[in-house]
N, C-alpha and C positions, 0 to 999 in steps of 0.2 A: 034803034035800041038793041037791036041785037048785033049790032055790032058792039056796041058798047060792055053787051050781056060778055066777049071775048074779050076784046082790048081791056078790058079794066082787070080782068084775073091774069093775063099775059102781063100787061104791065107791075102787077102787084108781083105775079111769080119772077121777073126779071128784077125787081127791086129786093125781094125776100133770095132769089139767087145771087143777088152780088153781096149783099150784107153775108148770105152764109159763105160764100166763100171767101170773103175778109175774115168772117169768125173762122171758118174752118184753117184758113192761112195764119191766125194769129195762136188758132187751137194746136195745131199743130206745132207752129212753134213754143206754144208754153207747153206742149207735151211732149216735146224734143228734149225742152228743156227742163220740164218734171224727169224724166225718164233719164236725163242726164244726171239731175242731182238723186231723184233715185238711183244710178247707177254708183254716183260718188259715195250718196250714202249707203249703200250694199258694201262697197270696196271700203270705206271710211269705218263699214261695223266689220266685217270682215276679217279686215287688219288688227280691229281692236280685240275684237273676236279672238286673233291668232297671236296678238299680244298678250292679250288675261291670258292663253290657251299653254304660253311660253311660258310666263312670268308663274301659273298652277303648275306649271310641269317643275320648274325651275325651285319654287315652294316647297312643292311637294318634293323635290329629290333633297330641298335644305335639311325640310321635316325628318327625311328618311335615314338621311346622315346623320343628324343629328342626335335622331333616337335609336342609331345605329352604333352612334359613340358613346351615348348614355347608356345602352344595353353593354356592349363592353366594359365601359367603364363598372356599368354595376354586377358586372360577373367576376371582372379584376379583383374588387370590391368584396364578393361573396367568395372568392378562391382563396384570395390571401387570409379573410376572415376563417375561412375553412381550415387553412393549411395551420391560422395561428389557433387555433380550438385545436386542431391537430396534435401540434409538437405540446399544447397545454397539456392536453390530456395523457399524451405519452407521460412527460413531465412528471406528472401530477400520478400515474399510474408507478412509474418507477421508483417516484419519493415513497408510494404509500407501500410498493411491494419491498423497498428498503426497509420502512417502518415495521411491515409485518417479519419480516426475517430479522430483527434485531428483539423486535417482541417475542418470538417464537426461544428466537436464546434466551429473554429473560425470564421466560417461562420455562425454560429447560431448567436455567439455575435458581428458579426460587423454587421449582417440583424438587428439584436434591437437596436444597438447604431446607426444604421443607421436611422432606422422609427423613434427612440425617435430625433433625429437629426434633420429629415424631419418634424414631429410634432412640434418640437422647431422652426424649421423656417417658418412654417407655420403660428404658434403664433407670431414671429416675424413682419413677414409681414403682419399680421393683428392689431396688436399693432402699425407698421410703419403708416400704411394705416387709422389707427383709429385716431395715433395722424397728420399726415398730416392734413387727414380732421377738425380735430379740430384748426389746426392753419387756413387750408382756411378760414372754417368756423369765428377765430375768430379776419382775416383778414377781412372777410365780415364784420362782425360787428365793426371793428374799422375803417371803413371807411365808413360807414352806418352813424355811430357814429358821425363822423368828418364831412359827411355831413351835418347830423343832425343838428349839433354846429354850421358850417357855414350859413346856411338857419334860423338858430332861431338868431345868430348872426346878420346877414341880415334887420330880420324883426327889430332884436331890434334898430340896426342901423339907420334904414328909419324910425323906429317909434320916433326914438331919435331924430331927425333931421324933422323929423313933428313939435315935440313937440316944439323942439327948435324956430322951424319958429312960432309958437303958439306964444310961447313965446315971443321970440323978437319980435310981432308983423307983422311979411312979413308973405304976403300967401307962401303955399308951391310952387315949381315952377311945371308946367303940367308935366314933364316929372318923377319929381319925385313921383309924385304922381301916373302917368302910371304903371311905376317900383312896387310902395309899393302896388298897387294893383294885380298885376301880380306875385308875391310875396306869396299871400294868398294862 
């Protein structure tokens, strides 16, 4: 038995060492060959890794162009818009400083045909005013006049009428005589 107690754990450990070194021999080949396709797939991501790595770089320089051409293009854009708001406003500046110096004359000549206007009515209203007074005035006098005529009328009348009583012989009567003295 005590041999037995040996030989049966030698026999098991010769049977457990050729099974592992069949596994170890088959381990090792499928970790040859794991480590291989790990190795493919390393180089297979790698690659693709240094693909995408191309194709972002390649993207990115399209992007950068392109929004390099868009940015030109939109300053092209903003310069000629600039330069036409530009020549507008020159334009628009020259039309209006034309307008003003043509208004500035018609202001020169409607201020003189204004004052020669004003000077006209001036002389108007003194000419009005000259001949008013000339008619008051020669209201005054035709009514001065007319008194005049009336009063020397008067006397001649009362002196006619003296005469007359002279005449015909009758005195004058007191009252008319009051009158033709009152007269004088």
């Amino acid at each position: 038995m005590n041999r037995f107690y040996l030989i049966a754990p030698l026999v098991l450990l010769l049977l457990f060492g050729g099974v592992f070194w069949q596994h170890n021999k088959t381990a090792a080949i499928e970790a040859a060959q794991k480590a291989g396709e790990v190795a493919r797939a390393d180089e297979t991501a790698r690659v693709q890794k240094a693909e995408a790595e191309r194709k972002a770089r390649e993207d990115a320089e399209q992007r950068a162009a392109a929004r390099e051409a868009e940015e030109r293009g939109k300053e092209k854009e903003r310069r000629a818009r600039w330069e036409a708001d530009s020549a507008r406003i020159a334009e628009e500046t020259a039309r209006h400083a034309a307008q003003a110096a043509d208004y500035t004359r018609q202001i020169a000549a409607l201020e003189k045909q204004l004052a020669g206007l004003r000077s006209e009515k001036e002389k108007r209203n003194r000419e009005a005013f000259a001949a008013a007074r000339e008619v008051e005035l020669l209201a005054i006098r035709k009514r001065n006049t007319e008194l005049e005529v009336q009063r020397v009328t008067g006397i001649i009348a009362r002196r006619a009428t003296g005469s007359r009583a002279v005449i015909a012989g009758r005195p004058p009567s007191p009252s008319r005589v009051a009158s033709a003295s009152d007269g004088k």
